[in-house]
OpenMM code with the backbone's topology and positions (N, CA, C; nanometers):
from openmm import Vec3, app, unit

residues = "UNK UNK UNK UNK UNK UNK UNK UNK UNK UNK UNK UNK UNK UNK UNK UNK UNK UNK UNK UNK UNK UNK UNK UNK UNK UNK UNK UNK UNK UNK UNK UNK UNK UNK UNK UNK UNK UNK UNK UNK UNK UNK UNK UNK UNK UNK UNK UNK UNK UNK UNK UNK UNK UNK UNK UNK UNK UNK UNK UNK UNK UNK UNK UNK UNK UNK UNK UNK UNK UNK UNK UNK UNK UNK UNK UNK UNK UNK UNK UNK UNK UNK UNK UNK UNK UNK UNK UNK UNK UNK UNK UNK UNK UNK UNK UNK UNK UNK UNK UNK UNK".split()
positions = [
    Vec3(0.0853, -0.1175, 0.0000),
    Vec3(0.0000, 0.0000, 0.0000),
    Vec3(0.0895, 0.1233, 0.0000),
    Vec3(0.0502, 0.1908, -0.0765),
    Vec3(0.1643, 0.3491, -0.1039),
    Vec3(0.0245, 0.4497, -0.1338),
    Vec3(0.1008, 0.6040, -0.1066),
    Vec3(0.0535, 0.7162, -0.1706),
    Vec3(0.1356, 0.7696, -0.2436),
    Vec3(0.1110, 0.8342, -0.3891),
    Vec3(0.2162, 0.9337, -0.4264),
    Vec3(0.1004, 1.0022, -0.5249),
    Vec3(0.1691, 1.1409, -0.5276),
    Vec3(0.1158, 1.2070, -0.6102),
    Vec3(0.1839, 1.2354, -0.7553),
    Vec3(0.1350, 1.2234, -0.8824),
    Vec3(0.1984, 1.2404, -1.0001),
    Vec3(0.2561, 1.3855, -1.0580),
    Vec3(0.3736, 1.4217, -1.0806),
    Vec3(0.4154, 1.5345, -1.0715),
    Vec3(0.4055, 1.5683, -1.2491),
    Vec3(0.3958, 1.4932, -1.3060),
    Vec3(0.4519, 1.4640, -1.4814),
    Vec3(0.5662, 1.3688, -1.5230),
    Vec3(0.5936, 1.3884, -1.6068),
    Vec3(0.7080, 1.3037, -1.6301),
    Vec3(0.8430, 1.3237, -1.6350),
    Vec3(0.9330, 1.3025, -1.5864),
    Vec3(1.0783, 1.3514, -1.5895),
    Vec3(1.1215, 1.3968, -1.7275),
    Vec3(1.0738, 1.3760, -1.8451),
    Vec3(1.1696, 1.3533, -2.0031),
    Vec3(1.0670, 1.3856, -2.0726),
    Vec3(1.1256, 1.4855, -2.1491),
    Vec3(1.0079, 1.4637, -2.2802),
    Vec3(1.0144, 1.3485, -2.3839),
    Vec3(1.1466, 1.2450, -2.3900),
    Vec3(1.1491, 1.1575, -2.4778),
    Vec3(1.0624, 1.0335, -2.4032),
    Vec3(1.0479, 0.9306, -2.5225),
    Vec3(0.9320, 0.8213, -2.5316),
    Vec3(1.0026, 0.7345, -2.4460),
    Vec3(1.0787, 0.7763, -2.3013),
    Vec3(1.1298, 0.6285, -2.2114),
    Vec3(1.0103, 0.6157, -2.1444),
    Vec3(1.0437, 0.4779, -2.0697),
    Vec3(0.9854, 0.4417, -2.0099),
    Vec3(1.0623, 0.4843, -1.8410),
    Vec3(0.9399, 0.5504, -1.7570),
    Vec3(0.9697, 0.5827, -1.6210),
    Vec3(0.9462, 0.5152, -1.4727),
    Vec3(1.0233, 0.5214, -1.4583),
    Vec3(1.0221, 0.3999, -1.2878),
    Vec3(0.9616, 0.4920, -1.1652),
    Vec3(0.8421, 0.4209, -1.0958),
    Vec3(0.8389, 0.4778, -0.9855),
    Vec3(0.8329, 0.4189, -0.8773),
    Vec3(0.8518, 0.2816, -0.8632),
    Vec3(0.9074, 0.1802, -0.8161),
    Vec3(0.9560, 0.0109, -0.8730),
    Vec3(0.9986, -0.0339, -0.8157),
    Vec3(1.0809, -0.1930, -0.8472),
    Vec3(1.0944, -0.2204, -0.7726),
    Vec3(1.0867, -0.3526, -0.7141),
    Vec3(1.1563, -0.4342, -0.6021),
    Vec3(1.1585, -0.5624, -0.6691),
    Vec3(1.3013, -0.5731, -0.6823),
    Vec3(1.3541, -0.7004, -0.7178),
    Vec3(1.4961, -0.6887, -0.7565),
    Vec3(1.5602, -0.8103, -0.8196),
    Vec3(1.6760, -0.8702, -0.8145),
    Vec3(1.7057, -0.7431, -0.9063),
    Vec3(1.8198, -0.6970, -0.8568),
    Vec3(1.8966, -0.5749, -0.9261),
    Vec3(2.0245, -0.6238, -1.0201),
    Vec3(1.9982, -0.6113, -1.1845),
    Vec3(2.0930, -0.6847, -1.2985),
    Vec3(2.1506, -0.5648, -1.3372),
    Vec3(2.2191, -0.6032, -1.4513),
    Vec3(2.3644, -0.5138, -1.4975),
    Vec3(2.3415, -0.4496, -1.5901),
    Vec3(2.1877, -0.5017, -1.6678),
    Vec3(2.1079, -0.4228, -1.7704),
    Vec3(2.1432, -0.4856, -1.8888),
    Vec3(2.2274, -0.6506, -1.8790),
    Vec3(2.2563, -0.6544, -1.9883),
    Vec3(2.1497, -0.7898, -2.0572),
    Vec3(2.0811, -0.8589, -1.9485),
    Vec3(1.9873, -0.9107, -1.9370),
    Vec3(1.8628, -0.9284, -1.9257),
    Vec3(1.7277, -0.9248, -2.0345),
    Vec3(1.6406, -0.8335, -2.0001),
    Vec3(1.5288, -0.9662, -1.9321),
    Vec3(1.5810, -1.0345, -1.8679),
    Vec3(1.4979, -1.1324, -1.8427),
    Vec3(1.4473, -1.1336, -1.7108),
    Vec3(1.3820, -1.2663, -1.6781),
    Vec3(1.3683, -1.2984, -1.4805),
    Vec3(1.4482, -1.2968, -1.4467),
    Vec3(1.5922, -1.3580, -1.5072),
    Vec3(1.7627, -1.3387, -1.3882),
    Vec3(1.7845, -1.1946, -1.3496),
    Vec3(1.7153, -1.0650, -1.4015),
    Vec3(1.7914, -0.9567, -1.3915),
    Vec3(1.6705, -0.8420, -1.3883),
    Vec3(1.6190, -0.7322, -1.4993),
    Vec3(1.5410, -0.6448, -1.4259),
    Vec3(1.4235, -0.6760, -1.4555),
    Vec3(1.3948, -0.7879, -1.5124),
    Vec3(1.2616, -0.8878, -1.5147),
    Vec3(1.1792, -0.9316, -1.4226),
    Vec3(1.2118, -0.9107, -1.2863),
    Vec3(1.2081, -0.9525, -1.1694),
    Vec3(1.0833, -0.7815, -1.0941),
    Vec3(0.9648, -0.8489, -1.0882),
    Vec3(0.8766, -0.7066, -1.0431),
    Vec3(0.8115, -0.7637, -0.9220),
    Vec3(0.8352, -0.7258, -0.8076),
    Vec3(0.7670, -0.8191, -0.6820),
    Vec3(0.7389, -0.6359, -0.6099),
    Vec3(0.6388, -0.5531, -0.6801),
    Vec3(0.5727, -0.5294, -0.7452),
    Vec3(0.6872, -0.4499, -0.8582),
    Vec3(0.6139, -0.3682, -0.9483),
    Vec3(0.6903, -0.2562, -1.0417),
    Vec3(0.5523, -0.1414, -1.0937),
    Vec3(0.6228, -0.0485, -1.0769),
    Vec3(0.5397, 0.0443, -1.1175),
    Vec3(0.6246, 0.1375, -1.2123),
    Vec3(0.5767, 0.1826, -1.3101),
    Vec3(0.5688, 0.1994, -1.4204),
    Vec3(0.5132, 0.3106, -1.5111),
    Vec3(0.5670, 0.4262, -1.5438),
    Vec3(0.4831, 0.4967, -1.6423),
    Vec3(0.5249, 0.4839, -1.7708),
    Vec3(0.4331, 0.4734, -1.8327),
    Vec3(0.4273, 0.4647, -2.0307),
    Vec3(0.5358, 0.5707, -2.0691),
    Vec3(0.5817, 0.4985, -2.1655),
    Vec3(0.6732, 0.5730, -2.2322),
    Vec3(0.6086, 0.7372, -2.3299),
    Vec3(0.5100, 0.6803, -2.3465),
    Vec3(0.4087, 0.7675, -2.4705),
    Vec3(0.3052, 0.8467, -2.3923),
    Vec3(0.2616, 0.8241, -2.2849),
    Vec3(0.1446, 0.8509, -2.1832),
    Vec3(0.1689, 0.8581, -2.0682),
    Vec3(0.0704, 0.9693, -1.9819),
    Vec3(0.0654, 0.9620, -1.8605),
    Vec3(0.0170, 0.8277, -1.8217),
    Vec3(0.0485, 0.7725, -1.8298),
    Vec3(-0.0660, 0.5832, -1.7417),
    Vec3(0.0151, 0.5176, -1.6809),
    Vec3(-0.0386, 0.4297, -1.5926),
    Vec3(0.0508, 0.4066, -1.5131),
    Vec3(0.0172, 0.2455, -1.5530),
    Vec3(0.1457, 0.1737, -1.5412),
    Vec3(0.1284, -0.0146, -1.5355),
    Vec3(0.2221, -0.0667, -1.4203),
    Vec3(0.1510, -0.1304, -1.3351),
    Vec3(0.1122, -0.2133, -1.2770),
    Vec3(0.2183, -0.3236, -1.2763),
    Vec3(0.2945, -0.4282, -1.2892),
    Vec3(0.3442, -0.5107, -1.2992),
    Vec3(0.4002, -0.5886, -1.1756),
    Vec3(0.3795, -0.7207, -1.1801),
    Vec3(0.4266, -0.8332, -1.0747),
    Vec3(0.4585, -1.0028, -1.1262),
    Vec3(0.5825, -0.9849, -1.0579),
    Vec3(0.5966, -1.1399, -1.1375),
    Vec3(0.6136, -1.2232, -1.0455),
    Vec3(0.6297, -1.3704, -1.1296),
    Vec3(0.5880, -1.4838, -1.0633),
    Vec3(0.6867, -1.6030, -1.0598),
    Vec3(0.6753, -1.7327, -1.0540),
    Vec3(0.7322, -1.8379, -1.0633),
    Vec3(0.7206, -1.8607, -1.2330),
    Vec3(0.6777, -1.8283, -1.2888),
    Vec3(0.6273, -1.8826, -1.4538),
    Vec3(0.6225, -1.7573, -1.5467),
    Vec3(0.6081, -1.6341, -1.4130),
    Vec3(0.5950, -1.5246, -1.5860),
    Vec3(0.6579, -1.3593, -1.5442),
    Vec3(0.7781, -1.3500, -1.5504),
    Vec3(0.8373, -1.2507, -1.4732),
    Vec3(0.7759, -1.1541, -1.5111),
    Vec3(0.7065, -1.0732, -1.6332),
    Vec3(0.6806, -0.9940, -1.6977),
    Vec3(0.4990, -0.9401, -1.7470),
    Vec3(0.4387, -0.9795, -1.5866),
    Vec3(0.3215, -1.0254, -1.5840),
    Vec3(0.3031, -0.8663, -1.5498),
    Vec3(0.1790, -0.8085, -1.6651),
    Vec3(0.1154, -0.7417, -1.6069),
    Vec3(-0.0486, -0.7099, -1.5405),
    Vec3(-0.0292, -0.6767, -1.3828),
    Vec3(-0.1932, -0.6727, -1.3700),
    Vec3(-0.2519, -0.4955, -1.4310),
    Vec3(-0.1686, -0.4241, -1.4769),
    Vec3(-0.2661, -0.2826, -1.4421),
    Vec3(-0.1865, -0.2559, -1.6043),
    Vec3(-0.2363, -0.2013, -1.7075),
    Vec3(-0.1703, -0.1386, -1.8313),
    Vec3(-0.1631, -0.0134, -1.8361),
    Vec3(-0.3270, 0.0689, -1.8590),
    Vec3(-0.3092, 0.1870, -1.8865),
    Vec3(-0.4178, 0.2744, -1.8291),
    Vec3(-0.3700, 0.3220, -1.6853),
    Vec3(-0.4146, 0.3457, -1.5694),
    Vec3(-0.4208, 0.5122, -1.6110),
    Vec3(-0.4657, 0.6156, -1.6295),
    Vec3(-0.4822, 0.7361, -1.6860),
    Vec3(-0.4286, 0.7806, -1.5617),
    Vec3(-0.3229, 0.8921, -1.5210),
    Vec3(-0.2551, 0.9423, -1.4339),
    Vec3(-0.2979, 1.0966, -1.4720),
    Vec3(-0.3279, 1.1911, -1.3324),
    Vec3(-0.3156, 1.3471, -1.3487),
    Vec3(-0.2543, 1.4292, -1.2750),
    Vec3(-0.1924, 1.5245, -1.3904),
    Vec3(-0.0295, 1.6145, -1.3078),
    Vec3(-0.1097, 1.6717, -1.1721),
    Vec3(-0.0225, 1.6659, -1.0378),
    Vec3(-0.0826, 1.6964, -0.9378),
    Vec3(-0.2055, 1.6370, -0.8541),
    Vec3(-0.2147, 1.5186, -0.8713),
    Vec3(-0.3410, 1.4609, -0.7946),
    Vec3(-0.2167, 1.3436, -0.7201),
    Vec3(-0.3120, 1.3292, -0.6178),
    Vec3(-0.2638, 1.2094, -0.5090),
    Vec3(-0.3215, 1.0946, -0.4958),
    Vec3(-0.3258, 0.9389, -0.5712),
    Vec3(-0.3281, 0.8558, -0.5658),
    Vec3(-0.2670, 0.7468, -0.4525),
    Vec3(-0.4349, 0.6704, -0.4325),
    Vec3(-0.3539, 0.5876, -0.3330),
    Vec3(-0.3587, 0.4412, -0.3417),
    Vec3(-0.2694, 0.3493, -0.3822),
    Vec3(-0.2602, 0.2578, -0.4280),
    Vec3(-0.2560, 0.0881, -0.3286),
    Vec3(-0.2762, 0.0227, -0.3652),
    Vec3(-0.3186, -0.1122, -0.3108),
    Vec3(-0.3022, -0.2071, -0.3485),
    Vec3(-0.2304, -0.3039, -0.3473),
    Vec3(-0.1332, -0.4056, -0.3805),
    Vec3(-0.1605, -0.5604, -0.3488),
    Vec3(-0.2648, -0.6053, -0.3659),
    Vec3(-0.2678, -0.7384, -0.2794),
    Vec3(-0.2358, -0.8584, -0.3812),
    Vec3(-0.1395, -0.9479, -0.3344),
    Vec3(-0.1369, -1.1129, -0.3881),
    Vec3(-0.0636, -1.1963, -0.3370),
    Vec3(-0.0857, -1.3001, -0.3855),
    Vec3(-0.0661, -1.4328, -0.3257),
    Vec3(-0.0350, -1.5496, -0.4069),
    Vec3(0.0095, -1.6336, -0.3838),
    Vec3(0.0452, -1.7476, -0.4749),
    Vec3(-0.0905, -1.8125, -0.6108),
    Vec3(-0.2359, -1.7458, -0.5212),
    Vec3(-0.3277, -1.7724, -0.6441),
    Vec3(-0.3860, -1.6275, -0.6861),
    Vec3(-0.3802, -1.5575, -0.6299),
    Vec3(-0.4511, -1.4016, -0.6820),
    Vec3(-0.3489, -1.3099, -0.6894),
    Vec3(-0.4152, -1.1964, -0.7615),
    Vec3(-0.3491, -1.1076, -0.7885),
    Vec3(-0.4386, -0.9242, -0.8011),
    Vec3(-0.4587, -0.8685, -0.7196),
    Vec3(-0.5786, -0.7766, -0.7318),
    Vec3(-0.4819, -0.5849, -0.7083),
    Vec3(-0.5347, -0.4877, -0.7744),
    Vec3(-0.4666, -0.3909, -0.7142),
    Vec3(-0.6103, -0.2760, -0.7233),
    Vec3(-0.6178, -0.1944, -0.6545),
    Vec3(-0.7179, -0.0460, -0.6818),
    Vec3(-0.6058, 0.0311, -0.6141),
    Vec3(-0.6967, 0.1064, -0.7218),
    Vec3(-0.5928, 0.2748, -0.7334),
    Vec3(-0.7487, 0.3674, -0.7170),
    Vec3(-0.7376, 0.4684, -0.6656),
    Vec3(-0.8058, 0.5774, -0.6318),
    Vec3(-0.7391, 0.7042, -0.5928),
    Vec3(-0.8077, 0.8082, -0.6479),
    Vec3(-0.7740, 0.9427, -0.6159),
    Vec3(-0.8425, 0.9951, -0.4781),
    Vec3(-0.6884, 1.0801, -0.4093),
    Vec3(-0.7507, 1.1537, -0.2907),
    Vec3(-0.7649, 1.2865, -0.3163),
    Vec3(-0.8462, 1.3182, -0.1885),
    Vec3(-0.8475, 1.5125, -0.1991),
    Vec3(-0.6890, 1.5840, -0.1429),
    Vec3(-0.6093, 1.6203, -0.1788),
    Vec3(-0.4787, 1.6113, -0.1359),
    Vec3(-0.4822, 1.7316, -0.0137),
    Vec3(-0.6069, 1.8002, 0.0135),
    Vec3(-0.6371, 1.8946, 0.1263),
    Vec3(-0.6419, 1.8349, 0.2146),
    Vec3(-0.7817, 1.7376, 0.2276),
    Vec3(-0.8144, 1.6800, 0.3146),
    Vec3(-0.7623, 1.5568, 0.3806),
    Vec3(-0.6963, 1.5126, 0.3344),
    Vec3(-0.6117, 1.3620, 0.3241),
    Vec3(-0.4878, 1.3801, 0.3490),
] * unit.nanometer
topology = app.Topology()
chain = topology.addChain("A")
for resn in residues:
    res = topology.addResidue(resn, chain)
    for name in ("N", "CA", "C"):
        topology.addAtom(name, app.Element.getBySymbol(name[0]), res)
């Protein structure tokens, strides 16, 4: 469970932006499960779009995504929710009032 609020995007070019990872940290020369393939969760903004994806991997599919293209807005505070387990996999995202909250 996290809060963050979306500020924009660091780059005007088409990368792809990290706003979290947790997992096995590789050398970049490997793009697989041995190395930054590894999302226990990953969060993610589109290279092309504000949206946000979601990603968590597994025993069978490092590169699993639950969330694709989550519409993100500059300055709002999202609060995010993370739940799984060896058979599920569930997340909600919702916007807060960033006054009141």
């Amino acid at each position: 469970e996290m809060k963050f609020t979306f500020h924009g995007k660091n780059t005007s070019k088409n990368q792809w932006e990290s706003i979290l990872r947790i997992g096995e940290y590789g050398n970049g020369t490997d793009p697989g499960c041995d190395e930054h393939g590894n999302r226990y969760p990953g969060l993610f903004i589109l290279p092309s779009k504000p949206q946000l994806q979601v990603s968590l991997s597994d025993k069978t599919e490092c590169w699993f995504v639950i969330e694709k293209h989550y519409d993100l807005e500059i300055n709002i505070m999202y609060h995010l929710i993370i739940q799984y387990n060896q058979t599920y996999a569930t997340v909600s995202i919702s916007t807060m009032n960033t006054i009141t909250n």
